[in-house]
C-alpha positions as CSV (number, residue, x, y, z in Angstrom):
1,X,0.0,0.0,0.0
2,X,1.2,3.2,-0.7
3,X,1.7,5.7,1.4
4,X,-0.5,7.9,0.3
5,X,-3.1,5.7,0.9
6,X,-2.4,4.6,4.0
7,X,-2.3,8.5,5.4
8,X,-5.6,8.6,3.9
9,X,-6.5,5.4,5.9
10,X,-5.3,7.1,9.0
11,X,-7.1,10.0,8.2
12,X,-10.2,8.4,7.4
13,X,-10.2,6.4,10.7
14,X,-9.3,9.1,13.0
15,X,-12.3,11.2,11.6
16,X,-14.4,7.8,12.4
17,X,-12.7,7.6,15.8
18,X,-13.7,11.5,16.2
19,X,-17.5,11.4,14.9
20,X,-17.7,8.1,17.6
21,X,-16.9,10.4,20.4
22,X,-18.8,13.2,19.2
23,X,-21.7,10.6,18.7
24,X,-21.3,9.8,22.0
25,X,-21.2,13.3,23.6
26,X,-24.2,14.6,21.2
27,X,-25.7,11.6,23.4
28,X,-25.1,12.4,26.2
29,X,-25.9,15.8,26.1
30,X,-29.4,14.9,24.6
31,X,-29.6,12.7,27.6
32,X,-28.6,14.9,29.9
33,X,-31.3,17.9,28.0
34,X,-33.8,15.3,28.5
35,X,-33.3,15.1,32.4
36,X,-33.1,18.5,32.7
37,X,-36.1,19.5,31.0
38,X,-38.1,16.6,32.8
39,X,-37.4,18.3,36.2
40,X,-38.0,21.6,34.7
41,X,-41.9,19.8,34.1
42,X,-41.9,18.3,37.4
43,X,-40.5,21.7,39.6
44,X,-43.0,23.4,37.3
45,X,-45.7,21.1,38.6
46,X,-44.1,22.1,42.1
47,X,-44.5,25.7,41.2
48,X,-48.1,25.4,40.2
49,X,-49.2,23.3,43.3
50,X,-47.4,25.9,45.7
51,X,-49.0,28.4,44.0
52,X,-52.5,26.6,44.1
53,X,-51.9,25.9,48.2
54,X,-50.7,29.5,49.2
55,X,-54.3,30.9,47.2
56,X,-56.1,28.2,49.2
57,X,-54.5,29.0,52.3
58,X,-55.2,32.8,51.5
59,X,-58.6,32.1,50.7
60,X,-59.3,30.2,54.0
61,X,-57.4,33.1,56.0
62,X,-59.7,35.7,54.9
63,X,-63.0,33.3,55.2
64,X,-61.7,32.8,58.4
65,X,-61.2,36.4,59.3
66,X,-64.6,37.1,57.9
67,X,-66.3,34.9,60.2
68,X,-64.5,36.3,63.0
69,X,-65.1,39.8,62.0
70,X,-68.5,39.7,60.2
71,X,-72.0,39.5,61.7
72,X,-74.1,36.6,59.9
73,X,-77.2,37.9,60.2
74,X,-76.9,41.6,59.0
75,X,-73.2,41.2,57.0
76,X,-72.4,44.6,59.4
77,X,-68.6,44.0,61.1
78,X,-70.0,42.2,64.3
79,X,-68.7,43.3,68.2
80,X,-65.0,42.3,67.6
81,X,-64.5,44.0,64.5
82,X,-66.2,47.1,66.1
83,X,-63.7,46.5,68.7
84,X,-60.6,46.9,67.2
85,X,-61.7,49.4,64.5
86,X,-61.9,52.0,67.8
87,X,-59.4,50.9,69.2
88,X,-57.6,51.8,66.1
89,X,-58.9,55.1,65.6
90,X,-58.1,56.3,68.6
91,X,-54.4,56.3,68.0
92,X,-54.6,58.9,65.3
93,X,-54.7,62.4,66.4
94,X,-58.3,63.0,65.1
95,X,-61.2,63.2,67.4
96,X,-63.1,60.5,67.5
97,X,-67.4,60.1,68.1
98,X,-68.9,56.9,69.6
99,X,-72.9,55.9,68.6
100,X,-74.8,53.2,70.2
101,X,-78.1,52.1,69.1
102,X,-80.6,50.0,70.3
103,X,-84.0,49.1,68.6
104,X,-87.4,49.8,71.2
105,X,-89.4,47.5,70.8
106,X,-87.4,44.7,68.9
107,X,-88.3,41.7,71.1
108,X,-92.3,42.3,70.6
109,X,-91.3,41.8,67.1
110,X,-89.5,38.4,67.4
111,X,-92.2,37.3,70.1
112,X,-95.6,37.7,67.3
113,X,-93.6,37.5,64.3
114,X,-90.9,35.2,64.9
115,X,-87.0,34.9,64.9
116,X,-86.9,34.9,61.1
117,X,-88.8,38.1,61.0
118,X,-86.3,39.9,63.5
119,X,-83.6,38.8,61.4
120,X,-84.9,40.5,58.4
121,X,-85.6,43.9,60.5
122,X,-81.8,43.8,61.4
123,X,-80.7,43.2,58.6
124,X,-82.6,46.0,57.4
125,X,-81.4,48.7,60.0
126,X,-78.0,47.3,59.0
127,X,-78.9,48.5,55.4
128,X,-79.6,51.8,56.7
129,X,-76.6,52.4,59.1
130,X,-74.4,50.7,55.9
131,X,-75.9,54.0,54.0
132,X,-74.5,56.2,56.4
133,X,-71.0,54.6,56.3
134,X,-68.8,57.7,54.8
135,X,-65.2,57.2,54.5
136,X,-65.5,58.8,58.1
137,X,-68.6,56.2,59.3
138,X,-67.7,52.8,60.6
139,X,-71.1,50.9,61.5
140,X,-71.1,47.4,63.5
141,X,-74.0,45.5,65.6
142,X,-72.8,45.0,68.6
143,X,-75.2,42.0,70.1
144,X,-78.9,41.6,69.9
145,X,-80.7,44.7,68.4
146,X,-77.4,47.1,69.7
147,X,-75.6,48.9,66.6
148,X,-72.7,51.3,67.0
149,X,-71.4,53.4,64.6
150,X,-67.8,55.1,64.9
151,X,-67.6,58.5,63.8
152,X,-63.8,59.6,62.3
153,X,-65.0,63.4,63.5
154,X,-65.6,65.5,66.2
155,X,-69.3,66.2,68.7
156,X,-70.8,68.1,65.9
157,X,-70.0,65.4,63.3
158,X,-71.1,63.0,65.9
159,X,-74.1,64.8,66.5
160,X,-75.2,64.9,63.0
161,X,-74.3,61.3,62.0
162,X,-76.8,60.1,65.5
163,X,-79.7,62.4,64.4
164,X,-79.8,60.3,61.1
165,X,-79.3,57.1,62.5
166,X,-82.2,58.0,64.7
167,X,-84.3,59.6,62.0
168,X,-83.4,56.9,59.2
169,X,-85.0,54.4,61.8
170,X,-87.7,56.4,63.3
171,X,-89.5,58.3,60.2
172,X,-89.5,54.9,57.8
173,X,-91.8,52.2,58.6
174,X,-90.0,49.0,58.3
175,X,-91.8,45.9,56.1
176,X,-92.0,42.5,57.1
177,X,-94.2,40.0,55.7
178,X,-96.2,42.7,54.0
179,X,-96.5,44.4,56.7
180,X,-95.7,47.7,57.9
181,X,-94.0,48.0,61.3
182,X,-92.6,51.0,63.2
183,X,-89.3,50.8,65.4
184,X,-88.1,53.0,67.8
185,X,-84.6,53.7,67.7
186,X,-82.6,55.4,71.4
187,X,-80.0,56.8,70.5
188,X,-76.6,57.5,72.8
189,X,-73.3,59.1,71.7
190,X,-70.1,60.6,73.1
191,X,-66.7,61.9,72.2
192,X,-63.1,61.3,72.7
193,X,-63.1,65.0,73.5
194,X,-65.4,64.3,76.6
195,X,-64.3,60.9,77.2
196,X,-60.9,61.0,76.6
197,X,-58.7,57.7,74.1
198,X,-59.8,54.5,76.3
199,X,-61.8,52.8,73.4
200,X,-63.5,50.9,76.7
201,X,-64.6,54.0,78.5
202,X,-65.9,55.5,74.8
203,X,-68.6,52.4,74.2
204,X,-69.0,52.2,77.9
205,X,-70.3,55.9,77.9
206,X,-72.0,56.2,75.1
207,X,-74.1,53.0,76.0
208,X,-75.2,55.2,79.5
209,X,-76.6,57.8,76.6
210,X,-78.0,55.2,75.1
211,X,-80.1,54.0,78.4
212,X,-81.1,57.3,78.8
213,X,-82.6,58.1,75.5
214,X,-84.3,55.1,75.6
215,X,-85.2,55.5,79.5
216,X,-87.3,58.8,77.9
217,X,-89.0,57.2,75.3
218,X,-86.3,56.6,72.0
219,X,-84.4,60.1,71.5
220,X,-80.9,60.8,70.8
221,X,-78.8,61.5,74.3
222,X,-75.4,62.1,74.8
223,X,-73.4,61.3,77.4
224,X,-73.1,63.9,80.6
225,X,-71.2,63.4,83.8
226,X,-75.0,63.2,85.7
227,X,-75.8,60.3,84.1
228,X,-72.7,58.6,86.6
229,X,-71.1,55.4,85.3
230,X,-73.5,53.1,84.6
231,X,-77.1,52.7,82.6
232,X,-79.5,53.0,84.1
233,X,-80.5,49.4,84.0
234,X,-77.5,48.7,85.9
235,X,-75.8,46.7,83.1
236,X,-72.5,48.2,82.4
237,X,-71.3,46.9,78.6
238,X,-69.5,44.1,78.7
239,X,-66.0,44.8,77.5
240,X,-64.2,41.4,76.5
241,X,-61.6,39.9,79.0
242,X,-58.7,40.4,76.5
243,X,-58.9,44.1,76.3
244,X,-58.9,44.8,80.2
């Protein structure tokens, strides 16, 4: 053989030898491509299910919030969610009005109408306090048929926003069952100004209004230093345990 021919043998074999071990990488890498994009799919899948789990978990914090904050029968923020929203409020450097509310005459209803009945009629009070909830309103039932509403404003403010409540209540006939039925609404209020920051003593004083206006017959009352330091019922509001 000449020896051309056998550097072109040479030749030929080391490209051979050289396409092999590319061969051979080309399949590895395609191999290794392979793996990698299969746990890209599966940490994708990962991804997706974290994703899925922190929404659910959101969603359940926020039903559960709801439930603790939000009264069932009238959709108003319930007691706690009144609670906190003062107690809030009166950190900031505005003055701050207290209304409490109770319904004359609400257990008549439940006792010939029924429970169902005195459901609807708070729910709709509720739908009149919710109309007077301004970006400085915050409205809440308290228990029972007791509603406050938190006034972002000073005793005139607070005045005004308790002469609606009371008239919203009063001057409307409510329906039920075709039927028209008139509520008395007593009215109480007070004032950071008169009653200083403690969100406690606030709700505690403007419930002793409240007994008096509805001690003469459903009126708006607020709160003076005569009326001493408890309703006149001699039920002071319970304050939760928590916030004493």
């Amino acid at each position: 053989m000449s020896q051309t021919a056998n550097s072109l043998l040479t030749a030929a074999g080391g490209l051979l030898a050289g396409l092999a071990v590319a061969g051979l990488w080309a399949l590895r890498l395609w191999t290794l491509l392979t793996r990698a994009r299969t746990r890209l799919r599966k940490l994708d899948r990962v991804v997706l299910n974290a994703h899925g789990l922190v929404e659910t978990l959101r969603s359940e914090r926020d039903r559960y919030h709801r439930q603790a904050t939000e009264d069932d029968t009238t959709r108003l923020p319930n007691r706690r969610a009144a609670i906190e929203r003062l107690t809030h409020a009166v950190t900031t450097d505005s003055e701050v009005g207290v209304i409490v509310l109770d319904l004359v005459g609400f257990k008549l209803v439940n006792d010939r109408l029924g429970h169902r009945a005195g459901n609807t009629l708070l729910a709709q009070v509720a739908e009149r306090l919710r109309r007077l909830g301004q970006s400085d309103v915050f409205a809440a039932r308290l228990s029972g048929d007791e509603f406050t509403l938190i006034v972002q404003g000073g005793l005139d403010r607070t005045i005004s926003v308790a002469g609606r409540a009371w008239g919203d209540i009063n001057q409307v006939p409510f329906v039920l069952h075709g039927r028209q039925i008139d509520i008395v609404a007593s009215v109480g209020y007070t004032t950071t100004d008169q009653a200083g920051r403690d969100p406690e003593s606030l709700l505690h004083l403007a419930d002793i209004a409240m007994y008096w206006a509805k001690a003469n017959g459903g009126v708006v009352h607020g709160y003076a230093e005569h009326m001493g330091d408890t309703p006149s019922s001699g039920r002071p509001r319970d304050w939760p345990p928590h916030n004493r």
